[in-house]
N, C-alpha and C positions, 0 to 999 in steps of 0.2 A: 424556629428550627436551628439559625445558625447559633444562638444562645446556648440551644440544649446539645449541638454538637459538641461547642466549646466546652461545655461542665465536662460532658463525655471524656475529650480528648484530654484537657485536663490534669480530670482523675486520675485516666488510663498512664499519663506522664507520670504522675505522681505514685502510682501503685510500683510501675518501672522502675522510680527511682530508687523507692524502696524495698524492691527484692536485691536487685543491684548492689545497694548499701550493704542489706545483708549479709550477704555471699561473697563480697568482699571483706567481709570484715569476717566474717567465718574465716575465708583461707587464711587472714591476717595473721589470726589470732594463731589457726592450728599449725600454721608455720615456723612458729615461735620455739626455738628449744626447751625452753623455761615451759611453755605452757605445756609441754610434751612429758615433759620430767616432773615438774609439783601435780599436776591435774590430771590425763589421761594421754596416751600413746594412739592414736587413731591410726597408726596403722600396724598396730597390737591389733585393736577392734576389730579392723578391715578383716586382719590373717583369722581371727578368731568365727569370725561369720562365716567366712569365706573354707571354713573346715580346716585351717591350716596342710591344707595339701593332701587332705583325706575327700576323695572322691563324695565318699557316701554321706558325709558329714556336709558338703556342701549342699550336695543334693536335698539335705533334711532341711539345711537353715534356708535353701530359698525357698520351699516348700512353705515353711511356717511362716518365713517373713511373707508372702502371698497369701496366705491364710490368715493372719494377725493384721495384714494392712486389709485386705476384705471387710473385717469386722468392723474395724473406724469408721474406713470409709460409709461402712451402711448406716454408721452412727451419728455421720454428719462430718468429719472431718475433711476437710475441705480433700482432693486425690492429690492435689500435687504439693504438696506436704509430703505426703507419704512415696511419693515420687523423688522428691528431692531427698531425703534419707537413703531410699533404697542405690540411687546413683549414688552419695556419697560412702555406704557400705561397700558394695558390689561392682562400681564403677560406671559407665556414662552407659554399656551398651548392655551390660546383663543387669542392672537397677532399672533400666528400660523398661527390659522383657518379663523381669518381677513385678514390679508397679503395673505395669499393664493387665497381668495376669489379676492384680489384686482390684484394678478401676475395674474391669469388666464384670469380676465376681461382686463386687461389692454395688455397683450395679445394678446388678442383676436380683440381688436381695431387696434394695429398696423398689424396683421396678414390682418385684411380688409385696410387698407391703403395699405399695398404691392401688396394686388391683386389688387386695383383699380388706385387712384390717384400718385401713386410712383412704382409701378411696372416698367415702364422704365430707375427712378434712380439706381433701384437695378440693371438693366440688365446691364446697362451703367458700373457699377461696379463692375459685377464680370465679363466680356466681355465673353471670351470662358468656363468660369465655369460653365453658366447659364444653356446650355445643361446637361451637367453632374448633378448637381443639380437638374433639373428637372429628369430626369431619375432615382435618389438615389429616389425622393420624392414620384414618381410614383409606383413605386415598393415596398418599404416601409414605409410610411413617419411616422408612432410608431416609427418605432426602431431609426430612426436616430435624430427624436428629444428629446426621451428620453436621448438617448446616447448625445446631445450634450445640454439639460439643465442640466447635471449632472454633468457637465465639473467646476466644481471653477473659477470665475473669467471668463466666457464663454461673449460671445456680446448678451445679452436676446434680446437687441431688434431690431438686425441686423437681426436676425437667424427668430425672427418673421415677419419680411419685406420678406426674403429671402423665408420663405413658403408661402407666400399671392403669391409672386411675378411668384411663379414657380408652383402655382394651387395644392396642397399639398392639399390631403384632411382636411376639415374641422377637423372632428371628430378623424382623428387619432391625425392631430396637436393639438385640444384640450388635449387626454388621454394621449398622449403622454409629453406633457407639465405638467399635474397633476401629471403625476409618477414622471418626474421628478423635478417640481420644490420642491418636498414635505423635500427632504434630509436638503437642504439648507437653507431653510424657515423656520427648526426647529433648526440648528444651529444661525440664527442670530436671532430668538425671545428670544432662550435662550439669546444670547450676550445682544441683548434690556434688556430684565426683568433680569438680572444680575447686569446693568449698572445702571439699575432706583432702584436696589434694595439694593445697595454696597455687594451685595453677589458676592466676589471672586470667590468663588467654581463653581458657575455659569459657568462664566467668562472663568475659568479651564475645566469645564468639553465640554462646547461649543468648546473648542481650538480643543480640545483630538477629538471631533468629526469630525470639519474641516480638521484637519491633516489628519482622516482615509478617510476621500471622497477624497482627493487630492489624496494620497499614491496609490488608487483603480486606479486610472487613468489606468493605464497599465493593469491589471484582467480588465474592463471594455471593452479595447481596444481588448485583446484577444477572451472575448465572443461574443463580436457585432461582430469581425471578420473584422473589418473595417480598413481602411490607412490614417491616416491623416487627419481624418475628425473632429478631435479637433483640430487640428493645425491650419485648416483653418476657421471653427467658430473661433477661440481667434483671428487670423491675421484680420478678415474682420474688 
């Protein structure tokens, strides 16, 4: 057990370190006059998305940017990817509330593929898990997908096949999915609009935030009351 925590914790260091890297080296770079002037202006980009000061213009790009991130997302692309863009477009607080518009929808898409057209690849895949999962989902299906979008580095869009697949209420899998995609969605908008922004502190204080959601894992694990049911979202 204390072996398989360690890989765990690790990993989870090592994934940190390397968003980290990243997003530092993003602002590095975008900071740079040179790279502004021979490569591209990002906050040309920014004003450009952003309608340059045209009301209805904005309105249309964050519309589409929530509709175009929707699509990925349903496509496998990991959401906060598309979270960390939409904050470095849009900035830390309305890249939030786009990204979030776009995890939910996109979603909600693979959530209907699991119950329809892939529902027997799921089955196929968790073989005797499928009952137990059904039965976690029927009973609760809030607490368990809260509890398991909240998980850092979790499978978002296994866990959404895995509720379509096992008839998981609609509405809780929605409220459920909004509690908790909301944690995460503000730590990588920050990361995005930090990295679009060469503001370090960003950067920092985004870290400080991801560390404390990871850290919660175990307080998390105690209030749900639950066994292993983040082990097995991160393994699927």
């Amino acid at each position: 057990m204390n072996r398989r925590f360690d890989r765990r914790l690790l990993g989870d260091i090592i994934k940190i370190f390397l968003i980290v890297a990243f997003f530092s080296f993003a602002a590095y770079l975008l900071d740079r006059p040179d790279i502004r002037k021979y490569f591209f202006d990002i906050d040309e980009i920014r004003s450009m998305f952003k309608g340059q000061g045209d009301r209805s213009l904005y309105i249309f790009s964050t519309a589409t940017f929530a509709l175009a991130g929707a699509g990925v997302i349903a496509l496998g692309v990991p959401r906060l990817w598309v979270t960390a863009i939409a904050g470095g477009v849009y900035g830390a607080l309305m890249g939030s509330t786009v990204s979030l518009l776009s995890s939910l929808l996109g979603s909600s898409i693979v959530y209907l593929s699991g119950k329809t057209l892939l529902a027997g690849v799921v089955e196929r895949r968790l073989r005797g898990k499928a009952r137990i999962w059904k039965e976690r989902f029927q009973e609760n299906a809030f607490w368990w997908v809260l509890f398991a979008r909240l998980l850092p580095f979790s499978n978002s869009t296994f866990l959404s096949l895995l509720c379509g697949s096992c008839n998981a209420p609609f509405l809780q899998f929605f409220l459920g999915s909004l509690a908790g995609f909301i944690p995460l969605t503000l730590v990588f908008a920050i990361y995005g609009s930090g990295g679009a922004k060469g503001n370090i502190w960003q950067i920092a204080f985004a870290t400080i935030l991801l560390i404390l959601s990871m850290f919660s894992r175990k307080l998390m694990k105690k209030w749900f009351r639950t066994k292993n049911v983040g082990d097995d979202i991160r393994s699927a």
